[in-house]
N, C-alpha and C positions, 0 to 999 in steps of 0.2 A: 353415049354414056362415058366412053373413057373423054373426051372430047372434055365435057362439062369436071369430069376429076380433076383433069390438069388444069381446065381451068382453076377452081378452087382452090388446087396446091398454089399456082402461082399468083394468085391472088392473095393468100394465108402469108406466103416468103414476101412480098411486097408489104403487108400489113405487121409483120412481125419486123423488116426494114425500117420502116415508120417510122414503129412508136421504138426502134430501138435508138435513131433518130432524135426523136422528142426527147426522151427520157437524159439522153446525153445533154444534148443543149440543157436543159432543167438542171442537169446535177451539175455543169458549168456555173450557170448562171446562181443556184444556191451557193455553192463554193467560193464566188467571187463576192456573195453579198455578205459572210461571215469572215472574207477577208478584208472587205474595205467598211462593212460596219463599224467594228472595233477604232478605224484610224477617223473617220468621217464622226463619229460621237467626240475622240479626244478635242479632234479640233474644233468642234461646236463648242465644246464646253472652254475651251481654252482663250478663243473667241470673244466668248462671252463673258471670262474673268477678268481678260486684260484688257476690254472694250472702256472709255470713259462712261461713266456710268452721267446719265443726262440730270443737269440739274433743272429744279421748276423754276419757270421762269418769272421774273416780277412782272408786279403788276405795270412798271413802266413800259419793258418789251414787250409785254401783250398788248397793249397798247400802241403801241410803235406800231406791232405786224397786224392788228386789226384795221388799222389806218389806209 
């Protein structure tokens, strides 16, 4: 009987280790995505303003590259 308690306490202090564990990685790992979201969107968008914007090609160079 007491055998099986301790076990349970020390099973419960290892389960409660854990997820105290998990819980931390997680609230890292969100922290880190609300820090580098904001900078990873500026330069997407930044990217893609100062990108040359492609022009259509004629009908010569499609010709050319269907060749």
């Amino acid at each position: 009987m007491l055998a099986s308690l301790l076990t349970l306490l020390v099973v419960g202090i290892v389960a409660v280790a854990v997820l105290g564990v998990v819980l931390a990685v997680l609230g890292v790992a969100v922290g880190l995505l609300f820090k580098l979201l904001p900078l990873v969107l500026i330069g997407y968008v930044a990217v893609r303003l100062l990108a040359p914007k492609q022009k259509r090609l004629s009908a010569e160079d499609r010709k050319w590259l269907e060749s």
